[in-house]
N, C-alpha and C positions, 0 to 999 in steps of 0.2 A: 722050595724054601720059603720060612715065612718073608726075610729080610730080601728086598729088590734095590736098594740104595744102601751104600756103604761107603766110608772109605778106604779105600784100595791103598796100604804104604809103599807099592812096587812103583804106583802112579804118579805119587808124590814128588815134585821135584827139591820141597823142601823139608820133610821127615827123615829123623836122625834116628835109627833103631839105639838103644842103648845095650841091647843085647842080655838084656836083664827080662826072664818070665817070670809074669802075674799072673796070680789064677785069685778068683771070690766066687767065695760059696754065701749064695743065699737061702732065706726058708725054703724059697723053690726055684732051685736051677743054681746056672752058675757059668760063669766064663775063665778061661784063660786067654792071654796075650802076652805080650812084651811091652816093656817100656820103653818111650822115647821121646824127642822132641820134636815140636815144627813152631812153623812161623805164622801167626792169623795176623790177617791185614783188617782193621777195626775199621771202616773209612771216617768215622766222625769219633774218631775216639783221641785221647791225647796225644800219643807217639806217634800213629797210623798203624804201625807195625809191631808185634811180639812175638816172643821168644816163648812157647808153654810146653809144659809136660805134659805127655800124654800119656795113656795104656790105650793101645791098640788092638782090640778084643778079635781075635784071630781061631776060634771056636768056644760053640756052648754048647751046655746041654737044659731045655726046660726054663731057657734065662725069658727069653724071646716067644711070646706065646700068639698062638694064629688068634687073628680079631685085632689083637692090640695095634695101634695107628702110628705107634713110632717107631723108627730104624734104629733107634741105638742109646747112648744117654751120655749125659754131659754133668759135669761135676763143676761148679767151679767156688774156689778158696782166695782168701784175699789177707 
């Protein structure tokens, strides 16, 4: 497999499945997962601690290509 770091929601002690699947199709490739939430602790950030959504990408196909240097992707909205 290209992907060696992931993260694992069975490991999680603080990820909430919503029970809801997502799947995206891009020009080339694509993922599905579920959505859910967890808790990121920021350490210099305002609260320390938050509550975010997430989609948990749980199979692809063609998303994830050998060479490229990152595990995964991250979206964030404000």
């Amino acid at each position: 497999p290209f992907i060696t770091h992931y993260f694992n929601t069975k490991l999680s002690s603080t990820y909430h499945s919503s029970g809801r699947p997502v799947g995206v199709k891009y020009t080339q490739g694509n993922w599905e997962g579920e959505l859910g939430i967890d808790v990121v602790s920021i350490p210099k950030g305002p609260n320390g601690t938050i509550t975010i959504n997430i989609a948990a990408i749980l199979s692809s196909d063609g998303f994830f290509l050998p060479g490229i240097n990152w595990q995964g992707i991250l979206g964030l909205a404000y």
